[in-house]
Each structure stands twice: as C-alpha cells, then as structure tokens.
VOSE-399779 format. One line per field, with one value per residue (C-alpha): residue in three letters; x, y, z. Coordinates in Angstrom, 2 decimals, always signed. Each point is the difference from the previous one (the first is absolute). Layout:
N
res [Ala  ...]
c1 [X  ...]
c2 [Y  ...]
c3 [Z  ...]
//
This chain:
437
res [Unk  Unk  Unk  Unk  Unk  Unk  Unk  Unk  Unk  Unk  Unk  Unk  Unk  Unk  Unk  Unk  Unk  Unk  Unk  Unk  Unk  Unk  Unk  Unk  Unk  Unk  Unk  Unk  Unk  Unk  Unk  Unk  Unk  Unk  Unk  Unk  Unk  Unk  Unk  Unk  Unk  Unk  Unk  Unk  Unk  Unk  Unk  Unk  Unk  Unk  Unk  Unk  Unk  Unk  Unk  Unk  Unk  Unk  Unk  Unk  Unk  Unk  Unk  Unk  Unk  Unk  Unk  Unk  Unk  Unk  Unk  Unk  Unk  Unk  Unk  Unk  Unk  Unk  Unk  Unk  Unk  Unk  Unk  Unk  Unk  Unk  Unk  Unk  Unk  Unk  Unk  Unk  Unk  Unk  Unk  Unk  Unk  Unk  Unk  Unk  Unk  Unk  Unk  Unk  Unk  Unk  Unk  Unk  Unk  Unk  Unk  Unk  Unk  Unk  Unk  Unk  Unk  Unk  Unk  Unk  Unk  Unk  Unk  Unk  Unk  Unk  Unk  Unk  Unk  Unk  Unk  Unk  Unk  Unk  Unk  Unk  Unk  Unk  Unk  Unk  Unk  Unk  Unk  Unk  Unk  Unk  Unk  Unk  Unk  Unk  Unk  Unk  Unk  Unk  Unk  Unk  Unk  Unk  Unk  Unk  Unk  Unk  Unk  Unk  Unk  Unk  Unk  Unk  Unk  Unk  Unk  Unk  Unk  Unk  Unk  Unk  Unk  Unk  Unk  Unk  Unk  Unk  Unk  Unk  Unk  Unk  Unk  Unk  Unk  Unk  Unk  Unk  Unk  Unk  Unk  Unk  Unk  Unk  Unk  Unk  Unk  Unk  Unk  Unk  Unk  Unk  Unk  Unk  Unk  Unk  Unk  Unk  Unk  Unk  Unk  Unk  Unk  Unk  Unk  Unk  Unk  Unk  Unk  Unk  Unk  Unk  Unk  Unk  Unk  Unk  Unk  Unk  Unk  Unk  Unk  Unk  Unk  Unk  Unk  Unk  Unk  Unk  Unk  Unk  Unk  Unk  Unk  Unk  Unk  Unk  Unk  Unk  Unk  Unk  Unk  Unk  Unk  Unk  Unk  Unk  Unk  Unk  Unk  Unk  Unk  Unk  Unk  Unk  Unk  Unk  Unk  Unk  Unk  Unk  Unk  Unk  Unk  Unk  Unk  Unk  Unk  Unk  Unk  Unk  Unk  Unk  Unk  Unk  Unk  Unk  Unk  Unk  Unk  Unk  Unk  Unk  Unk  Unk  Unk  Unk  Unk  Unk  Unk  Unk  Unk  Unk  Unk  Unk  Unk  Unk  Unk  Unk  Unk  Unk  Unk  Unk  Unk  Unk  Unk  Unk  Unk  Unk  Unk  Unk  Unk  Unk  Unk  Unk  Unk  Unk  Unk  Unk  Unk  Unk  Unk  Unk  Unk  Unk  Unk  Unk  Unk  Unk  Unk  Unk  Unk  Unk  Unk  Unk  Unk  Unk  Unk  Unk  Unk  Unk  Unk  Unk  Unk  Unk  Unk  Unk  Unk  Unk  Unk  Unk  Unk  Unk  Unk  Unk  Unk  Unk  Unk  Unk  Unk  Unk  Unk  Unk  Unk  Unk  Unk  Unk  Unk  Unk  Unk  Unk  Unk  Unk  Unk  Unk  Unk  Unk  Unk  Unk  Unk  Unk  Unk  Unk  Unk  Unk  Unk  Unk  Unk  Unk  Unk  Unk  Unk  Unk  Unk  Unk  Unk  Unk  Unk  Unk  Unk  Unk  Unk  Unk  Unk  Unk  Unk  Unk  Unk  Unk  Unk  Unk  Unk  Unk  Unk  Unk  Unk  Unk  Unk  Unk  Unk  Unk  Unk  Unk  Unk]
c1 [+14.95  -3.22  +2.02  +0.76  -3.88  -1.30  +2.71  -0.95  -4.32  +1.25  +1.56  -2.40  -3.08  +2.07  +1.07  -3.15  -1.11  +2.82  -1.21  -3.68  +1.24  +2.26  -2.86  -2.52  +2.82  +0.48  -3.79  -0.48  +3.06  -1.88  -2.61  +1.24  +2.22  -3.26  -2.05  +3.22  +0.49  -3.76  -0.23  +3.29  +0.32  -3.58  +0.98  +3.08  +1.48  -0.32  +2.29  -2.48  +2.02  -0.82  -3.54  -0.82  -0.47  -3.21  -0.55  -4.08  -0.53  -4.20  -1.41  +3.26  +0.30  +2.08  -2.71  -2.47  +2.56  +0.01  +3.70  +1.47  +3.55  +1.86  +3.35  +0.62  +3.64  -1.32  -1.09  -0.09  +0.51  +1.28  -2.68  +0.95  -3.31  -0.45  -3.04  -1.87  +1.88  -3.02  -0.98  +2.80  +1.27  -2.72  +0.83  +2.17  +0.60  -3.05  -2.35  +2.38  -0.28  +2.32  -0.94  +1.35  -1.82  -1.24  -3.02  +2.35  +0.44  -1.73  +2.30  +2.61  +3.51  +2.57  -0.82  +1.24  -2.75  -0.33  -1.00  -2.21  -1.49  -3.02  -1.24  -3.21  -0.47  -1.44  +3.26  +1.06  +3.71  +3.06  +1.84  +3.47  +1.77  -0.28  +2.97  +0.27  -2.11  -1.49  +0.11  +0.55  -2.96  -0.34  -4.05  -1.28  -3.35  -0.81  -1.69  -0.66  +1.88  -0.07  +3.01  +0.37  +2.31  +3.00  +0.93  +4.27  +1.48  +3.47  +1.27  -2.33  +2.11  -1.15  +0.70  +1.96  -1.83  -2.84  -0.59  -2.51  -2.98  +0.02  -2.94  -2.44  +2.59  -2.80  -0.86  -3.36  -1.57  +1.40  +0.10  -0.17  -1.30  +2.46  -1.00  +2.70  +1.08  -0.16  +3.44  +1.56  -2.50  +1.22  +2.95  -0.89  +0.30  +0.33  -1.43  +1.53  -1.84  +3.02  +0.65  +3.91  -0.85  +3.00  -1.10  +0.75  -3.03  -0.82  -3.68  -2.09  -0.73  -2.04  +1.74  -1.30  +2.16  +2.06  -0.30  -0.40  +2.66  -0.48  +2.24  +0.61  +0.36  +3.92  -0.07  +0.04  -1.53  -2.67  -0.61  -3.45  -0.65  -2.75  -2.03  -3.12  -0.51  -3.84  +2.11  +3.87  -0.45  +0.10  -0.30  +2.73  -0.86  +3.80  -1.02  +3.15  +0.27  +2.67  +2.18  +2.20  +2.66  -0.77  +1.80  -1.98  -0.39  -1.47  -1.58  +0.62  -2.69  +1.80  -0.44  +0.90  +3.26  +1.36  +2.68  -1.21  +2.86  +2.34  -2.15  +1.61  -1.60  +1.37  -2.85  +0.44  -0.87  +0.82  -1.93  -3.01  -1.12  -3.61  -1.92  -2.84  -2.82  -0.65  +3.10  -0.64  -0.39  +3.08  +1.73  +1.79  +3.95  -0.86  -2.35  -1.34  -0.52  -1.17  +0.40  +2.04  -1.04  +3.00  -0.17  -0.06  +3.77  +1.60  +3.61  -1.36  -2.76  -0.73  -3.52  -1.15  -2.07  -2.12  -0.09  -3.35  -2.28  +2.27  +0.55  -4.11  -0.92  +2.65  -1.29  +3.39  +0.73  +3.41  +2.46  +2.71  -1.62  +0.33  -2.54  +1.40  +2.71  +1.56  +1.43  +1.99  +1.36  +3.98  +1.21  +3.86  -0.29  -2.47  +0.11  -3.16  -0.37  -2.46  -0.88  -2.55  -2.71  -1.30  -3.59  +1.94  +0.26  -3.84  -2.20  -3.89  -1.10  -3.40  -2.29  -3.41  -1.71  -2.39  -0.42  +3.40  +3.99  +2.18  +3.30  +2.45  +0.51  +2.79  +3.37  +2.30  +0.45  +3.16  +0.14  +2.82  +1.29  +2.06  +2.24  +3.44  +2.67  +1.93  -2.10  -1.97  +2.06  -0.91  -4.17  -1.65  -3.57  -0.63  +0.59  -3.03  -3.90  -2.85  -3.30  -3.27  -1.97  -3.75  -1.47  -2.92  +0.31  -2.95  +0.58  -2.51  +0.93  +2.17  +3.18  +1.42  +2.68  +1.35  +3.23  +2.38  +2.18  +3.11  +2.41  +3.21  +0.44  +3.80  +0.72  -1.99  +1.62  -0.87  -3.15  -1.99  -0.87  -3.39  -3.26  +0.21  -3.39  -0.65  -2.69  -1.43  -2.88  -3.23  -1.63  -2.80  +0.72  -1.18  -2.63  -0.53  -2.09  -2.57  -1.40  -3.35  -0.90]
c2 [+59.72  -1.20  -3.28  -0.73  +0.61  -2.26  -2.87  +0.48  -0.88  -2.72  -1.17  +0.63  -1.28  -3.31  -0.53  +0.55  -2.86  -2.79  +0.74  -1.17  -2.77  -0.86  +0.06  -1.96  -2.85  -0.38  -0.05  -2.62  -1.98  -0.54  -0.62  -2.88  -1.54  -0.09  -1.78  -2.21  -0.68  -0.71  -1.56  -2.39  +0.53  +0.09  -0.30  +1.43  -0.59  +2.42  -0.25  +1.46  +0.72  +0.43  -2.36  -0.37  -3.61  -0.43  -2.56  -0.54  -3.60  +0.97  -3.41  -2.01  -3.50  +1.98  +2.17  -2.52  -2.32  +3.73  +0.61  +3.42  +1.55  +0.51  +1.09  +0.24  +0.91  +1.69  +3.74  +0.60  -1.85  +0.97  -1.26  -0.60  +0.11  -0.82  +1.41  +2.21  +2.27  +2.36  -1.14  -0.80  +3.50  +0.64  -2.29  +0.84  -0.37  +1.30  -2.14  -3.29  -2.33  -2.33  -2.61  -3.29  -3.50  -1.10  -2.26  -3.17  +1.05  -2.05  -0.18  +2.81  +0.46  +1.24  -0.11  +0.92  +1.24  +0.78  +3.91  +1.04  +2.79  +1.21  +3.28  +2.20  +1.04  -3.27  +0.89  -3.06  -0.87  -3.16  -0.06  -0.33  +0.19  +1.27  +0.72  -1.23  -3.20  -1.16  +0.98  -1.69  +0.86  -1.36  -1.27  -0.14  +0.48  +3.09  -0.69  +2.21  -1.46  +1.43  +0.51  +0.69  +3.74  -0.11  +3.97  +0.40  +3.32  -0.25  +3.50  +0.09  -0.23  +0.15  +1.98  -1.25  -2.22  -0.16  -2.85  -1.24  -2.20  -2.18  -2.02  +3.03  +1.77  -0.06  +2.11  +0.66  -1.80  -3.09  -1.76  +1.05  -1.80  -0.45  -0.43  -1.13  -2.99  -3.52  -0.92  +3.81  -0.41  -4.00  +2.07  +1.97  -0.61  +3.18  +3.19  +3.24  +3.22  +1.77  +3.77  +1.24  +2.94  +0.56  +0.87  -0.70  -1.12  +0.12  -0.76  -1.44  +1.35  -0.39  +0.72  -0.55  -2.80  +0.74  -2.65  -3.81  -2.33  -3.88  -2.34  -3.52  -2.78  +0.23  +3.63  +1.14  +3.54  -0.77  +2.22  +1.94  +0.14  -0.95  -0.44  +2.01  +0.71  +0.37  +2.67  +1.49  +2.28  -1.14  +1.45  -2.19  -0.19  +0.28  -1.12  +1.15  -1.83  +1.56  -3.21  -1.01  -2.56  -1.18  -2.91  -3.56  -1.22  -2.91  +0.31  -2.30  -1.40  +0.08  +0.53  +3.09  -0.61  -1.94  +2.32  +0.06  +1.77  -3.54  -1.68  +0.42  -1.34  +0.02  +1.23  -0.70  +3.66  +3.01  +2.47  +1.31  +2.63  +0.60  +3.41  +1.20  +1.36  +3.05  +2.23  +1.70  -3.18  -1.32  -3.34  -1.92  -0.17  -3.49  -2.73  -2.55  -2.95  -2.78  -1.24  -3.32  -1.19  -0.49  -3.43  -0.84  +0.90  -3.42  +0.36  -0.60  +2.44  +0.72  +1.59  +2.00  +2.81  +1.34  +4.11  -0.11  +0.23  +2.06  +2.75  +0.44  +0.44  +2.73  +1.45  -0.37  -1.14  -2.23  +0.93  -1.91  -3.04  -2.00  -2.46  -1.62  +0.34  -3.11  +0.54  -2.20  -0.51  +0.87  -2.56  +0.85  +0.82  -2.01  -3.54  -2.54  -2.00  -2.43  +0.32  -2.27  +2.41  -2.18  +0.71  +2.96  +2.22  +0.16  +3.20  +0.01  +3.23  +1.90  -3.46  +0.87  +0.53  -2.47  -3.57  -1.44  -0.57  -0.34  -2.01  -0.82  -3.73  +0.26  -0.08  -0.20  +1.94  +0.25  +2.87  +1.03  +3.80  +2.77  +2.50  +1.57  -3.09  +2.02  -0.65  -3.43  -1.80  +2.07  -0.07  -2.82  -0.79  +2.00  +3.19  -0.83  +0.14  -1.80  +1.64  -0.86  +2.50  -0.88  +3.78  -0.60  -3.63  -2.17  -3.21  -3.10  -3.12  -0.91  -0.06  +2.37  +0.81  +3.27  +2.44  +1.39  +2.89  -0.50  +3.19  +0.51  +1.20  +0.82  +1.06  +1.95  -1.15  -3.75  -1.74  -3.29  -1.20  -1.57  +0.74  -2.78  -1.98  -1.10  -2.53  +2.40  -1.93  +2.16  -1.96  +1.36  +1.60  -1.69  +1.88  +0.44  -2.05  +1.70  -1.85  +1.16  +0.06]
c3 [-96.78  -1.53  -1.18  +3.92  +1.09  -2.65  +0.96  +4.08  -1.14  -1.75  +2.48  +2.40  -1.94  -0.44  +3.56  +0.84  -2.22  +1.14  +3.63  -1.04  -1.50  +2.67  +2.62  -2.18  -0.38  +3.43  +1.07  -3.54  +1.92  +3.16  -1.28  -1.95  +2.88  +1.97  -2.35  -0.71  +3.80  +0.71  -2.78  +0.88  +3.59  +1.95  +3.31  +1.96  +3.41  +2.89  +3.73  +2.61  +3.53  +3.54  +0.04  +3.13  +1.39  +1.32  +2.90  +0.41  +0.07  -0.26  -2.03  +0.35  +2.22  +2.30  +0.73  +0.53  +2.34  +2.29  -0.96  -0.25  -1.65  +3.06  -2.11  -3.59  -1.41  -3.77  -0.14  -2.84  -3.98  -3.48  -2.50  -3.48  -2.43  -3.87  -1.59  -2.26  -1.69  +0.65  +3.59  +1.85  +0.26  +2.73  +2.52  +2.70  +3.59  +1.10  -1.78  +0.15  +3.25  +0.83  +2.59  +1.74  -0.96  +3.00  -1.23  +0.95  +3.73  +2.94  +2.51  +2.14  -0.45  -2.65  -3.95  -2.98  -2.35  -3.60  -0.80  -2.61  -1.31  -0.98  -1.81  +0.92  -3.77  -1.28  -2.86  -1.72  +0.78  +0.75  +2.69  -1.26  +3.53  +3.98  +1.59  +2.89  -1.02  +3.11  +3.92  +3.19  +1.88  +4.09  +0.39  +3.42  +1.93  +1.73  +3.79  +3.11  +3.30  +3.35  +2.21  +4.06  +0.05  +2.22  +1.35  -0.35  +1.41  -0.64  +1.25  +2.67  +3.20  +4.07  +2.88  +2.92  +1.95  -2.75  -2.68  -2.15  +0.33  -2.24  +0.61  -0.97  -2.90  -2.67  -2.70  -1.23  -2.17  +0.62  -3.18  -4.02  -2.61  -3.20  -3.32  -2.13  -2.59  +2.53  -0.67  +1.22  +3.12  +1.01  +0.94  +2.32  +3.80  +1.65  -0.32  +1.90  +0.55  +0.12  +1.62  -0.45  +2.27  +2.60  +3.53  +3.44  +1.87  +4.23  -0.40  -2.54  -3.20  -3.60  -3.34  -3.67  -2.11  -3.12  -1.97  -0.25  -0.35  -1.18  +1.08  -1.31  +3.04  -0.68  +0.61  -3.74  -0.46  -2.79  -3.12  +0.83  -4.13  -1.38  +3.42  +0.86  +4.15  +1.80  +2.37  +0.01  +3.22  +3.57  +3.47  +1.80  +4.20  +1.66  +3.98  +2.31  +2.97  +3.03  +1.13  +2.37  +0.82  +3.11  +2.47  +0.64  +3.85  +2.06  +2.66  +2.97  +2.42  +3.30  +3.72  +1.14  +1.90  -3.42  -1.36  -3.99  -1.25  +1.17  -3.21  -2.95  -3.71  -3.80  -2.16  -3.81  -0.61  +2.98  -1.96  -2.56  -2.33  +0.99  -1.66  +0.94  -2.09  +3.18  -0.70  +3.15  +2.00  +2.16  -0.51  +2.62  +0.17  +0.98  -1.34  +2.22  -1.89  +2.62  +3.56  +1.41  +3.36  +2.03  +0.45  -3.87  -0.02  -0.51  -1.06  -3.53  -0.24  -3.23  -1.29  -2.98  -0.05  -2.94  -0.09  -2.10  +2.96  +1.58  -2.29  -0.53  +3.61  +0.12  -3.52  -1.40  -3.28  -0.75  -2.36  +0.29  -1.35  +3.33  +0.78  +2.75  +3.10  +1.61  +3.62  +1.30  +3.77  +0.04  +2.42  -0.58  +3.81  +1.47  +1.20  +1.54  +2.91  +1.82  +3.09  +2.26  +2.16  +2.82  +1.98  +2.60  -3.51  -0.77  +0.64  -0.32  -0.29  -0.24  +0.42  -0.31  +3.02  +1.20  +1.72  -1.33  +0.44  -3.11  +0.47  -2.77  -0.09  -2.37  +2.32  -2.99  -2.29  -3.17  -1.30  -2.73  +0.75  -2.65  +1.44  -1.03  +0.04  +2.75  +2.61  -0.77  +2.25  +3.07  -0.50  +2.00  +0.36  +3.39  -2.12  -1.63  +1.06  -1.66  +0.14  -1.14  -0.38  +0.37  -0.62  -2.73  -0.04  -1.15  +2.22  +0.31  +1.46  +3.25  -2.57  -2.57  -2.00  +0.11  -1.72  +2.38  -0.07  +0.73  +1.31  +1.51  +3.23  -0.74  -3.56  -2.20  -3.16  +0.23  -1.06  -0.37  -3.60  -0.83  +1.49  +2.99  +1.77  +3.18  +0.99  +3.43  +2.45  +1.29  +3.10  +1.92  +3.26  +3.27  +1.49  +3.47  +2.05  +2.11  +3.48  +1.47  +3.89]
//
C-alpha cells in the first residue's frame, strides 16, 4: 500500500512538471514566430467590406461647374488594404471612405468614375484593390421651374341634365414650383392635381387633390423621384352647369297674311347643347338664332349665322362646340317667275300731310316672284299690289327714290325677292285763288 502512494506523488509531482514546461514552450513559440514574422513579414493584407460610397463632390470641378449626382449605381465597395502589421488591424468600415473621382467633371450626363478611398485615422496603408473599381454616376444641374396645375377627376360623374364647366374647373393654387435635376424637368408638360374620389355631382362642389401626376408631352407618366414640390395639396373648384339640348329656328320677317309655315330651310345643324350657369333658370325648347326678311328668299338663299352673340344675350353657354349654323332655302318645291307691275298696281300710303301730292312716275315695274311650282303658272301681276309706304320718310327735292312692298292680294304663300325702288314725284299743290270786291 505505501509502494502505490509513493508511485501516485511521483507521478503527480512529474505531471505537474511536463505541464509547466508544456505551457512555457508554447508561450517561447509565439513569441519567436512574432519576432520572426515582424521581423520577415512587416506588413499584412486586410479585406474591409461594406464601405460605403460616398458621393459629395464639395472642392471637385463638378462642384464648381453647379453639377449634382442625380443617380449613381455603387452602394457600397470591398477594400483590400496592405499595411502595418501593427496598424492596419484598426481600420475598418467605419473609419474607411470610399468616394467617386469627380475632379475631371465639367459638363452633365453619364460617367464612369474611378473610386477611391480614403481613411480618417491618418494610418499608413496601399490600396491593393476596390471591388467594384469605378461607378457610373449621371451629373446634372439642379434648378427650380414653375408649372400651370391642371385639376383631373376621373370618377367624378354628373347628374342628369348637369355637366361641368370647364372654363372655371380650377384648383387652388394654380401653379407649383419644381425643383428637380434640368434634364428630369425638360420633360415635363403637364401637371394634374388629381382627386380619385367617386361621386355623383347635381351642383357644384370643392374637394382636396390626391396627388400630382407629371406627364411627358406623349402622355408618359413621369417618375416623381428625386423631385422636391413648393405644394402637393390642392382645393380643386368643380363648377356644374344644368344643360339642355335645345332645337335652332329662323325667324321670318313677313306680312301678316304670309303663311310662314309654307317656308321651308336646311340648316347645317337642327339642334344645340346650351347649359346654363342658373340651375333654377329655364331654357328654351327652341333657339332663335336670326331673322330673314321675306324678300331675301331667292331660290338660292343661303346665309350663315354665328351662335356667339347669340348664346351671351341669352346667358347660355355652348357645348357642343358649334360656332356657326348655315340655313339654306329648300327649293325642292318652289319655282320663280317674272312678272311686269304697270302704274294701276301702285299704292301711296300715309304721305305726310302738308302742301304736296306724291305720284309714282315709275309705270313699269319687273319684278321676279317664288311660290310652290304648282301654282306659278296661275299668279299674274294683278294679284299683286305695290305700295310705297311714305310713313317716317325724310324727303327733299321734287324727286325721290323710294322701296316698295310688294304683297299678294291672292296667295299667302308667294313673295317678291329683293328689296325693289321706285323713283315717286312730290309737286306742290295749287292753291286757291281768292278775288276781292
């Protein structure tokens, strides 16, 4: 038993010993390979990942021509370093800055650019490589423009009977100023204040945009990114105007025996869509649009009337895009004929009262007639009078010309054309002569 107990502190005392010795050759071997690899090997490598790329151009010619980076396609680079064995082992992604080399740049547009690095711990080191090795960067200059806003409501939709004025559809304000790179703005040519609120409307109404859209002059919805906006809200005005389609009429100038309704015309357009901005005021089923003396109606009549005028002293507004209406006389039915009035078919009537006679020295007189084809062959000149008319008249001298009227004593669907003059003589009336005793 005492044999065994003296063998175990042997053994004990000399593992104890070998462990010592184990640990002291280890530390002795590191020691050595350090001084060996300093000694041989001074500076080492090091990969650094994830350095951000920086992209202020501050003290480069790009900066001084006023150029900005609009778009760059680098994050991010892998830096590999050699250096101080010592040193280098500080230097990470924190105090490393990679960065484009812009000093070259003057002008805008696309380039591809060297990137380089730099360090914020004055650390000695070589670059050995960046990965990726340059960028393409876009350059451009940054301005301020200011564009006219256009309201759109596409789900907006009207009553019966209702629309949409779109002379006053505004929104509020009226324009926005853009601030952006100058190439990105040289596309734009619209700008929407847009509201996709759905609603039925019967009167008119305010509602607060959505959002802007930019449009290109092709109708290309434009990328908003990288644009800054003076104002993204706007009241849009939405005026609703009640309308009407309404029929288009002549009137005719016409004694009053003349049958109207045996005049018939071809108008290039029998009807209009008028609105009015009073929704509780009452448009006409019919729109006079201008009045044709009688004796204008040549079988070829033709005259044009603008609706302007016409709409604005009724306080309508046009929406049908209709400027004008031609009317036309439809003569499928009709048929002309001349006829000579002698002296018995001339009338005088209301001469001024006074010291004078009025006789028409004209005896003969051609004048060409219209009336339906059916009967032209029966109308002579004794179913016609001549009168002239001398109510208001401003006469000097023993001889004047004067218009007639000419009407039928028969048929009151037949007329004269043109406006007809007659040369009429004023003499003074004999007095009496007075004897004395």
């Amino acid at each position: 038993m005492s044999v065994f107990k003296r063998f175990r502190s042997a053994f004990r005392k000399g593992s104890q010993s070998n462990l010592s010795l184990a640990v002291y050759a280890i530390f002795l071997a590191f020691i050595t390979w350090f001084i060996v690899s300093m000694t041989l090997y001074p500076s080492a490598p090091k990969t650094i990942d994830h350095v951000e790329l920086s992209l202020d151009l501050a003290g480069t010619s790009a900066a001084d021509s006023g150029l900005s980076v609009i778009s760059c396609d680098v994050d991010e680079v892998s830096v590999r370093l050699l250096g101080s064995r010592t040193q280098i082992g500080s230097i990470n992604n924190g105090n490393l800055v990679a960065y484009i080399d812009a000093s070259g740049v003057t002008t805008a547009g696309n380039k591809t650019l060297e990137i380089k690095v730099r360090s914020t711990t004055g650390i000695e080191y070589t670059v050995e490589s960046i990965t990726p090795a340059s960028a393409k960067v876009v350059f451009d200059k940054y301005e301020t423009r200011t564009f006219a806003v256009t309201p759109r409501i596409p789900n907006v939709s009207f009553a019966e009977n209702k629309t949409i004025n779109y002379d006053e559809f505004t929104c509020e304000p009226s324009e926005v100023n853009i601030t952006g790179p100058s190439a990105q703005l040289s596309k734009i040519s619209d700008v929407y204040a847009v509201s996709d609120k759905e609603m039925t409307l019967d009167s008119s109404y305010s509602l607060t945009s959505d959002e802007l859209q930019l449009y290109t002059s092709d109708g290309t919805l434009i990328d908003q990114s990288g644009l800054e906006f003076s104002n993204t809200s706007f009241v849009i005005d939405i005026p609703v105007l009640t309308q009407k389609t309404v029929g288009l009429n002549v009137q005719i100038v016409a004694p009053s025996y003349f049958d109207k309704d045996s005049v018939k015309f071809n108008m290039s357009a029998e009807s209009i869509t008028i609105a009015s901005k009073n929704s509780s005021s009452e448009m006409p089923d019919t729109l006079d649009i201008g009045k044709i003396e009688l004796s204008q109606l040549s079988l070829d009549f033709s005259q044009t009337f603008y609706l302007s005028d016409i709409l604005e002293q009724n306080d309508c507004m046009n929406m049908s895009n209709l400027e004008s209406v031609t009317v036309s006389l439809d003569s499928s039915e009709l048929a002309t004929k001349r006829i000579t009035l002698d002296g018995s078919r001339f009338t005088i009537s209301n001469a001024p009262a006074g010291n004078y006679e009025y006789s028409v020295i004209t005896q003969n007189l051609p004048v060409d007639i219209v009336a339906p084809a059916d009967i032209i062959d029966d109308i002579t000149a004794n179913d016609f009078i001549a009168d002239i008319n001398l109510l208001n008249a401003e006469i000097s001298g023993e001889q004047f010309t004067y218009p007639i009227t000419i009407t039928s004593t028969k048929y009151d669907n037949v007329w004269a054309v043109k406006n007809i003059n007659v040369t009429v003589q004023r003499t003074e009336k004999e007095q009496p002569t007075t004897t004395s005793e």
